[in-house]
DSSP file (Angstrom, degrees, kcal/mol; ACC not computed):
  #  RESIDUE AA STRUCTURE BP1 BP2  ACC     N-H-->O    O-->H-N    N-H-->O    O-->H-N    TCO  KAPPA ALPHA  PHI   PSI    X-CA   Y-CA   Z-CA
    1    1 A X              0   0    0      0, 0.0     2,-0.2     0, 0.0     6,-0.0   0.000 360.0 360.0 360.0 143.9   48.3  -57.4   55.2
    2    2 A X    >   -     0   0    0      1,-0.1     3,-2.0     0, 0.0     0, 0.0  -0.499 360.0-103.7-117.7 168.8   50.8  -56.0   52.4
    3    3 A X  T 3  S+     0   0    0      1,-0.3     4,-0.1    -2,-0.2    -1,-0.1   0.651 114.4  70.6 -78.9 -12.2   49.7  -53.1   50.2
    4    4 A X  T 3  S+     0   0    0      2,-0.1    -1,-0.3     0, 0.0     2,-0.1   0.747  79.2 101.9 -52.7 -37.2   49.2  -56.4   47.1
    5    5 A X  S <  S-     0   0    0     -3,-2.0     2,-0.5     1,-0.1     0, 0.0  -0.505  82.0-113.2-114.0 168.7   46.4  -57.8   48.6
    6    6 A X        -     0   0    0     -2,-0.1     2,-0.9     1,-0.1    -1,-0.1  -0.386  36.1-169.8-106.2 108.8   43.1  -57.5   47.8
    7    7 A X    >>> -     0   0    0     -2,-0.5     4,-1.3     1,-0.2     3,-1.1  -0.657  21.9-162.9 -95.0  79.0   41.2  -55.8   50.3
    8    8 A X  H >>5S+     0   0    0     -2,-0.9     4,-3.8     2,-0.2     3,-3.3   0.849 100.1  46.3 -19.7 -74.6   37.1  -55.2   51.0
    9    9 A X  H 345S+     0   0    0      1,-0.4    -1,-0.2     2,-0.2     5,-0.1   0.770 111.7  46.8 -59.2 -27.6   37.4  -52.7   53.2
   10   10 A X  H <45S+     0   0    0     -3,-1.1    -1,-0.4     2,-0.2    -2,-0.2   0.508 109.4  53.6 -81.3  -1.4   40.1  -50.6   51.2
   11   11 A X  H <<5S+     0   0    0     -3,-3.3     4,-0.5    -4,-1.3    -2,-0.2   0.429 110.8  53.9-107.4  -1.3   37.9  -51.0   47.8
   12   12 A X  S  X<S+     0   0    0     -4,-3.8     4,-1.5    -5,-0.5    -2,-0.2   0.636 111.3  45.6 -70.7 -18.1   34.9  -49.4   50.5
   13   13 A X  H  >>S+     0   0    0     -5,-0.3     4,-1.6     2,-0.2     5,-0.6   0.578 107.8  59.0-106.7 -19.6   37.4  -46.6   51.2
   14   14 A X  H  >5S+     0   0    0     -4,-0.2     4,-2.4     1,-0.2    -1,-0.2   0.978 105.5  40.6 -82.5 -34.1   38.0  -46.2   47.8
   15   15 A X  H  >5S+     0   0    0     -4,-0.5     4,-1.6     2,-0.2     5,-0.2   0.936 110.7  64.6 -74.3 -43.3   34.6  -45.4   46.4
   16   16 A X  H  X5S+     0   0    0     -4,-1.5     4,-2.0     1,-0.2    -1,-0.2   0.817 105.3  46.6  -7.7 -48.8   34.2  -43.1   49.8
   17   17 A X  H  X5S+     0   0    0     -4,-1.6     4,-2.3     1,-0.2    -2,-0.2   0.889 115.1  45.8 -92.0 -45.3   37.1  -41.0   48.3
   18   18 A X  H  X<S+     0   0    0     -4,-2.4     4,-1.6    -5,-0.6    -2,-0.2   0.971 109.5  52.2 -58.2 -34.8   35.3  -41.0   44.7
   19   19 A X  H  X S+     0   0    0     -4,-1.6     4,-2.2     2,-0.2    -1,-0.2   0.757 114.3  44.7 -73.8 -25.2   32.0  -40.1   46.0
   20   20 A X  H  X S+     0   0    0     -4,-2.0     4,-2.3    -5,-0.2    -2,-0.2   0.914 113.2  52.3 -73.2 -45.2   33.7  -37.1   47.9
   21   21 A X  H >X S+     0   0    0     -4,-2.3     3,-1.0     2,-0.2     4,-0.7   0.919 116.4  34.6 -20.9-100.8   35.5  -36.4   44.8
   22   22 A X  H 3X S+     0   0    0     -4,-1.6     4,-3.9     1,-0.2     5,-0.2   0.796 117.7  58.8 -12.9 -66.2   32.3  -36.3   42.6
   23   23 A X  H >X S+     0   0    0     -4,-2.2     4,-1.9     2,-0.2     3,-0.7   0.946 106.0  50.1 -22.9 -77.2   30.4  -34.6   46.0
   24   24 A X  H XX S+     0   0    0     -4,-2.3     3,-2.2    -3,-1.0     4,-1.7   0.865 107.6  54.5 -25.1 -80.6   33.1  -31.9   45.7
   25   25 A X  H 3X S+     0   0    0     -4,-0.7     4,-1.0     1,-0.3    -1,-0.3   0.734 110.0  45.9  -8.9 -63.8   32.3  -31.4   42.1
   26   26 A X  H << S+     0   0    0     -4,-3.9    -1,-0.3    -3,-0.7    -2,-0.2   0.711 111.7  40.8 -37.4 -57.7   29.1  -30.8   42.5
   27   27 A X  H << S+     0   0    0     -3,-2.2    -1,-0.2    -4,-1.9    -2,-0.2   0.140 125.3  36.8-112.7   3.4   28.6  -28.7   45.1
   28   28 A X  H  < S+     0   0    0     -4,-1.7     2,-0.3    -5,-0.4    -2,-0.2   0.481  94.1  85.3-128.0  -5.3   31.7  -26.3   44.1
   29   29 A X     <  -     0   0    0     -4,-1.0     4,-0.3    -5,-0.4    -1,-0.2  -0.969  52.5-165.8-112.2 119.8   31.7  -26.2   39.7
   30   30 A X  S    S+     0   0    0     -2,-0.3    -1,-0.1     2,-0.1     4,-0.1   0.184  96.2  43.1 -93.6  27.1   29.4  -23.7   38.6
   31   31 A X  S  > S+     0   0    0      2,-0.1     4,-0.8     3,-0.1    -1,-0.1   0.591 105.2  64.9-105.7 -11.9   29.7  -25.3   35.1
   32   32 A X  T  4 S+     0   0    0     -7,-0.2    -2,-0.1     1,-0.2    -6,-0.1   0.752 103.7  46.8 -60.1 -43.3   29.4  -28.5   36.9
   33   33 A X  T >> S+     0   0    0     -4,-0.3     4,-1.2     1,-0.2     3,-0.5   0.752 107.9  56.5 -85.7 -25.8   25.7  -27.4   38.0
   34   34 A X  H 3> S+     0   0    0      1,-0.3     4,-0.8     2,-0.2    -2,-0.2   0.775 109.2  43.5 -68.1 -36.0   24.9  -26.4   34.6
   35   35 A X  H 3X S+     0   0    0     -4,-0.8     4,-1.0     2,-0.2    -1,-0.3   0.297 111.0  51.0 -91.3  26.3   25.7  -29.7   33.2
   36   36 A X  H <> S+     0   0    0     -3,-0.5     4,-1.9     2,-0.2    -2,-0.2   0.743 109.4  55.9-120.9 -32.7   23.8  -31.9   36.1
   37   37 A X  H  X S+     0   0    0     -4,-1.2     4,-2.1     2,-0.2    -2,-0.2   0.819 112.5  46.8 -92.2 -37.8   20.5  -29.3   35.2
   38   38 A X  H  X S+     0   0    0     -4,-0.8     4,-1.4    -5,-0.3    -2,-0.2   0.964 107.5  54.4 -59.4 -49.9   21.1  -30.7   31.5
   39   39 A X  H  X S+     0   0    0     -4,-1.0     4,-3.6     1,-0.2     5,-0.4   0.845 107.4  46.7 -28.1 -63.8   21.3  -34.0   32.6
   40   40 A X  H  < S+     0   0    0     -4,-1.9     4,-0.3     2,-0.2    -1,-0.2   0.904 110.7  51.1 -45.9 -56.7   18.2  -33.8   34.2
   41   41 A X  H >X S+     0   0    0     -4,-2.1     3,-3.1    -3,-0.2     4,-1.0   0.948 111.2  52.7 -42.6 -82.7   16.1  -32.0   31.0
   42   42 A X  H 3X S+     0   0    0     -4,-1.4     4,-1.9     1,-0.4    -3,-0.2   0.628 108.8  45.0 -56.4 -44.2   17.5  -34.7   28.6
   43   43 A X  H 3X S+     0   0    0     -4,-3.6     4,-0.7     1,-0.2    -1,-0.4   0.602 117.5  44.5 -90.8  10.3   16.4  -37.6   30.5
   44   44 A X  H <> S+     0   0    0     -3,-3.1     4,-1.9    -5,-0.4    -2,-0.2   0.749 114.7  47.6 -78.0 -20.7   13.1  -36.2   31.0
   45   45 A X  H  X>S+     0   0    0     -4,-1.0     4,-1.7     2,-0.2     5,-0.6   0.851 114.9  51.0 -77.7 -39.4   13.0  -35.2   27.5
   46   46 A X  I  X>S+     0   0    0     -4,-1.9     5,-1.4    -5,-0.4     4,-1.3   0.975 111.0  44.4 -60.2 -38.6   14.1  -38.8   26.7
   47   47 A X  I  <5S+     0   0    0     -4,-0.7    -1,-0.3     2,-0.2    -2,-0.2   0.726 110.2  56.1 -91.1 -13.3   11.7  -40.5   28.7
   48   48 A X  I  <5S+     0   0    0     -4,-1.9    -2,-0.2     1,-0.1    -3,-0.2   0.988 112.5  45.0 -19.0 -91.0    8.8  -38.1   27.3
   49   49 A X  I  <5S-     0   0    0     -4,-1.7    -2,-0.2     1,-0.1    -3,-0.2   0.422 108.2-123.3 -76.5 -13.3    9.7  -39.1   24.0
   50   50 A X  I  << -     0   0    0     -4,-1.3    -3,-0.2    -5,-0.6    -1,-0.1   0.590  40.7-157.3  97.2  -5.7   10.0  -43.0   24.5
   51   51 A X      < -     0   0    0     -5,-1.4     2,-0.0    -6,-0.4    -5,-0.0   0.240  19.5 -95.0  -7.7 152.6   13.6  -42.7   23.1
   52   52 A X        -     0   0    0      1,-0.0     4,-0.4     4,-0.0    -2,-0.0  -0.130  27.6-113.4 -51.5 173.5   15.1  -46.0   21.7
   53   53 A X  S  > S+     0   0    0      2,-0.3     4,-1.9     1,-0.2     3,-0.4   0.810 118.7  51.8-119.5 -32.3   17.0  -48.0   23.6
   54   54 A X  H  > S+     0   0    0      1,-0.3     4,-1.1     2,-0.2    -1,-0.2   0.633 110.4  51.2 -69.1 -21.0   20.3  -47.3   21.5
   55   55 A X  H  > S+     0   0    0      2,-0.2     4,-0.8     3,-0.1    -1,-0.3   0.686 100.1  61.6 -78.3 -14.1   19.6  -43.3   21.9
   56   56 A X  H  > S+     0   0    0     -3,-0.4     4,-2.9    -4,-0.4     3,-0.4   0.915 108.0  46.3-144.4 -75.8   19.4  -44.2   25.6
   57   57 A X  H  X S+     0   0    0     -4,-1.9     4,-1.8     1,-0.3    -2,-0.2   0.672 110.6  50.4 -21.9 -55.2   23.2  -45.3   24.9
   58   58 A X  H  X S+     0   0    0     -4,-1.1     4,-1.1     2,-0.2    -1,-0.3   0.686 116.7  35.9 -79.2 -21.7   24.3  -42.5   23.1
   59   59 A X  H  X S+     0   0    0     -4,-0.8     4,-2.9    -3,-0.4    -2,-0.2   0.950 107.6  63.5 -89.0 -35.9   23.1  -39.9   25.4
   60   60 A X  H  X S+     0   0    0     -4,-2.9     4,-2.3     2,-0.2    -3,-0.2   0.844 111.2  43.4 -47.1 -44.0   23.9  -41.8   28.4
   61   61 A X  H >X S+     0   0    0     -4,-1.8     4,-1.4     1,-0.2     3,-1.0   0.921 108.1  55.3 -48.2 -75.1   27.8  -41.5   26.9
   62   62 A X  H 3X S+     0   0    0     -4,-1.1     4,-1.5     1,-0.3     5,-0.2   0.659 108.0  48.4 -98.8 -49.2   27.4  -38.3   26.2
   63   63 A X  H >X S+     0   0    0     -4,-2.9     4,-3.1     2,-0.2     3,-0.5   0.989 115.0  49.3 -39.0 -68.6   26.3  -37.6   30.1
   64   64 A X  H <X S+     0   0    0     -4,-2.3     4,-1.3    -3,-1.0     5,-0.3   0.985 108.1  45.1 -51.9 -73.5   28.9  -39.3   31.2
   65   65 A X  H 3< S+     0   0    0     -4,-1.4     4,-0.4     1,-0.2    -1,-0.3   0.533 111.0  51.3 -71.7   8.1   31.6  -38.0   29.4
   66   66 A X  H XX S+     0   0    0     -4,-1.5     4,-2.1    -3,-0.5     3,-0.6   0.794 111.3  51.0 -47.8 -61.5   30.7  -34.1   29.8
   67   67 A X  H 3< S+     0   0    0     -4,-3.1     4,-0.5    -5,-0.2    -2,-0.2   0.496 113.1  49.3 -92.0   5.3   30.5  -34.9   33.8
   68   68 A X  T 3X S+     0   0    0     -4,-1.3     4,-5.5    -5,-0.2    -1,-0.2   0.812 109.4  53.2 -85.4 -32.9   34.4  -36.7   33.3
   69   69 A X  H <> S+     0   0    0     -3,-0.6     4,-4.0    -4,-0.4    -2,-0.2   0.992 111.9  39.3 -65.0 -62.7   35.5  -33.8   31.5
   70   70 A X  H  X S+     0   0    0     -4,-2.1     4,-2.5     1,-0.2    -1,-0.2   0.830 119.8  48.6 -70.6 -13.5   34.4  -31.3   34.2
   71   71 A X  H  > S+     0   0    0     -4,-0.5     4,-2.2    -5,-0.2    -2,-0.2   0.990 113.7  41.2 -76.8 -59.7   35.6  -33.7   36.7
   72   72 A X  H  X S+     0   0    0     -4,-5.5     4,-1.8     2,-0.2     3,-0.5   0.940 117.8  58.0 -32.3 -54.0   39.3  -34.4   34.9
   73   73 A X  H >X S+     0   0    0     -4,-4.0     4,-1.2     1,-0.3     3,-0.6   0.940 111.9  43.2 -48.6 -67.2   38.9  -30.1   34.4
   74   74 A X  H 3X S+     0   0    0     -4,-2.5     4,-1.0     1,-0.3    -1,-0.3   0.634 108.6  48.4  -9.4 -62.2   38.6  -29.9   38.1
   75   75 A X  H 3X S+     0   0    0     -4,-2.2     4,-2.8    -3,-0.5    -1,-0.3   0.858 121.2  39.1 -82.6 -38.7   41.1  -32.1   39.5
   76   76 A X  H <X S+     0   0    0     -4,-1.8     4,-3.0    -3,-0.6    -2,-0.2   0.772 108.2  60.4 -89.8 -11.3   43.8  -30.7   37.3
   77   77 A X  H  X S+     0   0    0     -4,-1.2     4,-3.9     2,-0.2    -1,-0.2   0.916 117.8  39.7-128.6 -57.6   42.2  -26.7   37.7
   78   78 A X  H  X S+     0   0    0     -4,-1.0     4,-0.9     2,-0.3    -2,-0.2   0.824 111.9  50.5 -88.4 -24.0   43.2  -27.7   41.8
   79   79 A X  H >X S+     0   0    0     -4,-2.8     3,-3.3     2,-0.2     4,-1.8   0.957 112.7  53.7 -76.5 -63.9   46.7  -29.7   41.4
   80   80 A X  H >X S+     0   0    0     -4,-3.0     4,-2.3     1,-0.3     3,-1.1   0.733 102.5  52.6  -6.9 -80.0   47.4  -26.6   39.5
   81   81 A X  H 3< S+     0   0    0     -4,-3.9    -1,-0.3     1,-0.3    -2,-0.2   0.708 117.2  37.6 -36.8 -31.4   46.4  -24.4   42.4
   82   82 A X  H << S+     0   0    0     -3,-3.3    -1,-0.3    -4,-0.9    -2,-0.2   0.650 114.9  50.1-114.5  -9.0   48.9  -26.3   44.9
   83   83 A X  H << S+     0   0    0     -4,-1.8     2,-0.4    -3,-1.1    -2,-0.2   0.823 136.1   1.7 -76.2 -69.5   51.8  -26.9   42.6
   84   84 A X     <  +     0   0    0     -4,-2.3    -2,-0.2    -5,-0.3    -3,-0.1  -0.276  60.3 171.6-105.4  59.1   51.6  -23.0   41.6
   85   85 A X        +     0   0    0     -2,-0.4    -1,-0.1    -4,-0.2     3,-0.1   0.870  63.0  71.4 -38.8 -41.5   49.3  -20.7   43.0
   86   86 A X  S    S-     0   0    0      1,-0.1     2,-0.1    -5,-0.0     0, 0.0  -0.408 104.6 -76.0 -77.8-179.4   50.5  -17.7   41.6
   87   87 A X        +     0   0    0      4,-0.1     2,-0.4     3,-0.0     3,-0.1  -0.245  49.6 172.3 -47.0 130.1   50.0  -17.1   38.1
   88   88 A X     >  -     0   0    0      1,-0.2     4,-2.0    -2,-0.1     3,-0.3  -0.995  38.4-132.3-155.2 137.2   52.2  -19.0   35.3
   89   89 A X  H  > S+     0   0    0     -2,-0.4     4,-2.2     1,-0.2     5,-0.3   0.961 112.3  51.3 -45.5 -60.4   51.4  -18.7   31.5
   90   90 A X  H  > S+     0   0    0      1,-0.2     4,-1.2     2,-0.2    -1,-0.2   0.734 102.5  53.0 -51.4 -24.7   51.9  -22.7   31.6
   91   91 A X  H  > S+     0   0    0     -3,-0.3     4,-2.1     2,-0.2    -1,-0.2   0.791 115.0  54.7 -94.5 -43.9   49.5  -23.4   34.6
   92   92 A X  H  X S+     0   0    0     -4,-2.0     4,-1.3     1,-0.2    -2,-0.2   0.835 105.0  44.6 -45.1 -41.2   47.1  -21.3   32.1
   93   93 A X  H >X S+     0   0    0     -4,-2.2     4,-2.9     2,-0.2     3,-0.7   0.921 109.4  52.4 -91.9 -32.3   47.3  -22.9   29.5
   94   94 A X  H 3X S+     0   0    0     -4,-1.2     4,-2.0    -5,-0.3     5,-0.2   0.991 111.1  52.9 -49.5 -69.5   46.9  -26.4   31.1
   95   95 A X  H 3X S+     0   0    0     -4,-2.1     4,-2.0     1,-0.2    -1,-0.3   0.812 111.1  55.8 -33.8 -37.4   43.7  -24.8   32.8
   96   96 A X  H <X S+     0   0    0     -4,-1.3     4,-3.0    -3,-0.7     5,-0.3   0.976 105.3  40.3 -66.8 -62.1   42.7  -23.8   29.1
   97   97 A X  H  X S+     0   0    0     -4,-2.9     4,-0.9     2,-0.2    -1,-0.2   0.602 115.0  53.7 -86.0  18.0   42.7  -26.5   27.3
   98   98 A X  H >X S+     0   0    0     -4,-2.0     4,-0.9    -5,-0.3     3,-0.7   0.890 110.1  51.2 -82.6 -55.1   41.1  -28.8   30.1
   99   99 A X  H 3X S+     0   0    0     -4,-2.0     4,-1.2     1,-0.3    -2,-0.2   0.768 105.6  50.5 -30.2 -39.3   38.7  -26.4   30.2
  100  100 A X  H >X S+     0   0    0     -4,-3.0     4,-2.6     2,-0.2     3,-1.6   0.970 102.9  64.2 -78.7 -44.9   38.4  -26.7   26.4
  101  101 A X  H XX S+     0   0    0     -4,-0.9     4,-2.6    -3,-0.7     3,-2.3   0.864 102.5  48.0 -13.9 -69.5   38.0  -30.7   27.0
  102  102 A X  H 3X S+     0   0    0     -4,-0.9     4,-1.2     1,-0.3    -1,-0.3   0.648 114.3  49.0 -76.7 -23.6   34.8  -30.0   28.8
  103  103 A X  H <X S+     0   0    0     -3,-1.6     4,-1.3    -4,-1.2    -1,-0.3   0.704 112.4  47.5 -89.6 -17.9   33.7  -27.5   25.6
  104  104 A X  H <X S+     0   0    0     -4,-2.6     4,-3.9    -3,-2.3     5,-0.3   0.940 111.7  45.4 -94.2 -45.6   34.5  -30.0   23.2
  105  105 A X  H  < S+     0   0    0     -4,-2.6    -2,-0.2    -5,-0.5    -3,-0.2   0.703 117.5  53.4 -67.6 -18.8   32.7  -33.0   25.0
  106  106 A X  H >X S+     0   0    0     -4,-1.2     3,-1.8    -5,-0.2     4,-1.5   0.929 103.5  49.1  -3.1 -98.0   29.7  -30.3   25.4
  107  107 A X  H 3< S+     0   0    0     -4,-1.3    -2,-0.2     1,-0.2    -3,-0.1   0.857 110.4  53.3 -54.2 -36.2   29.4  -29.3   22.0
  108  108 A X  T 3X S+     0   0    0     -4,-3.9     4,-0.8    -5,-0.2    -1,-0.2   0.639 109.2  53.8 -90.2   4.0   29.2  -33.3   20.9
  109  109 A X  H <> S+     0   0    0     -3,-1.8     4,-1.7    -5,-0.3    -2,-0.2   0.925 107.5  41.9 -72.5 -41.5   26.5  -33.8   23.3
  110  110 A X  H >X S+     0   0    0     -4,-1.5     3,-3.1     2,-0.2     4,-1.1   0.835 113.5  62.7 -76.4-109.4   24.3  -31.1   22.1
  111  111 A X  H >> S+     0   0    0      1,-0.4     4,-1.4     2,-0.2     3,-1.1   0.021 117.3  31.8  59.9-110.3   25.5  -32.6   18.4
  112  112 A X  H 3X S+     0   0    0     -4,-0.8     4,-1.5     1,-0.2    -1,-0.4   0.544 112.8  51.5 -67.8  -8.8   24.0  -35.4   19.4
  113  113 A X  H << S+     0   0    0     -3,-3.1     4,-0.4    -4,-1.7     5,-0.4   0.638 112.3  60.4 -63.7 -17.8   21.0  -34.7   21.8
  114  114 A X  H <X S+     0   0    0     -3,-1.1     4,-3.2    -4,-1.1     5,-0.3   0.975 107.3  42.6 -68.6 -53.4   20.2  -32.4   18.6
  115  115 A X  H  < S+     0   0    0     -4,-1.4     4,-0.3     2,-0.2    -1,-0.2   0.635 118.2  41.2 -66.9 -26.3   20.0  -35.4   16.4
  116  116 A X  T >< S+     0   0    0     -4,-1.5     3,-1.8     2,-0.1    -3,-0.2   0.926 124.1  35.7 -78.6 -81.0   18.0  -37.9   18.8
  117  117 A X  G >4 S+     0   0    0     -4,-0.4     3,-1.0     1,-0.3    -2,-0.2   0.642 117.1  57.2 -70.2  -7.7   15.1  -35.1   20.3
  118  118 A X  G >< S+     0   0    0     -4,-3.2     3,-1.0    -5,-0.4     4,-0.4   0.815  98.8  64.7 -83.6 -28.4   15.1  -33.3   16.6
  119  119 A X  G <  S+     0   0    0     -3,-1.8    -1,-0.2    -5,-0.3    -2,-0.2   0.173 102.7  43.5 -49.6 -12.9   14.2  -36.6   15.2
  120  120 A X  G <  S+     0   0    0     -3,-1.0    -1,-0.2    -4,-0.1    -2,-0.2   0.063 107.9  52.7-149.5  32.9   11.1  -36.8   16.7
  121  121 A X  S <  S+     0   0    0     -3,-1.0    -2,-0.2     1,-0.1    -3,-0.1   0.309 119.1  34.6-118.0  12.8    9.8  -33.5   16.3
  122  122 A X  S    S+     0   0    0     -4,-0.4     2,-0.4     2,-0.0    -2,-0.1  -0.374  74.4 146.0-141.1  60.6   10.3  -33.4   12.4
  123  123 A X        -     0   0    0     -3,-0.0     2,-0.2     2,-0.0    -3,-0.0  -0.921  40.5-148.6 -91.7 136.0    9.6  -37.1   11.5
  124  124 A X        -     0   0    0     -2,-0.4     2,-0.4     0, 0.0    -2,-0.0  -0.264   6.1-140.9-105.7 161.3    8.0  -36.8    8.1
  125  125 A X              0   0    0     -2,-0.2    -2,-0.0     1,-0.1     0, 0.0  -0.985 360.0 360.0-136.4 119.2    5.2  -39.7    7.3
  126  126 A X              0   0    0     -2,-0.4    -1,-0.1     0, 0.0     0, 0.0   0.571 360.0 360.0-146.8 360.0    5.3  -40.7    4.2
């Protein structure tokens, strides 16, 4: 079989190597565990509160891309490491501003988790 064609067993081997990826993540990012403990609070908080089905959407992004960020942060945090191990301003700064990725897509979760669970403790009746 030539490396074109469309293979079962290699698109089994490929989600293997993502779920070790992710695995990896997991069990080695201690900011990695910090966002997976948010994860958890917000969709307990969400399913407390009844959320809508379109907040449901928006945090569910929001999940998602915070756990891409630290994963993208990650992967580049370790090719770093084997291209240059010792220190280099440049390998720094790459590391920084993945790192900042993962702060920006952070900070627009909490953004918006403020704006869905804050919405239903100060709904007004009127």
């Amino acid at each position: 079989m030539s490396n074109n064609e469309f293979s079962i067993a290699q698109r089994i081997k490929s989600f293997k190597y993502a779920i070790a990826g992710l695995s990896y993540v997991a069990k080695t990012q201690h900011n990695a565990w910090i966002h997976l403990v948010a994860t958890v609070f917000v969709i307990s908080m969400g399913l407390l509160l009844n959320i809508a089905v379109n907040e449901w959407l928006l945090i569910i992004f929001c999940i998602t891309l915070v756990l891409c960020c630290e994963a993208f942060n990650t992967a580049l945090e370790l090719l770093c490491d084997a291209v240059h191990p010792d220190d280099h301003p440049l390998i720094k700064k790459s590391k920084d501003v993945a790192a900042g990725a993962v702060l920006i897509s952070a900070i627009n979760a909490v953004i918006i988790g403020g704006f869905i669970f804050l919405s239903y403790f100060f709904t007004t009746t009127t």
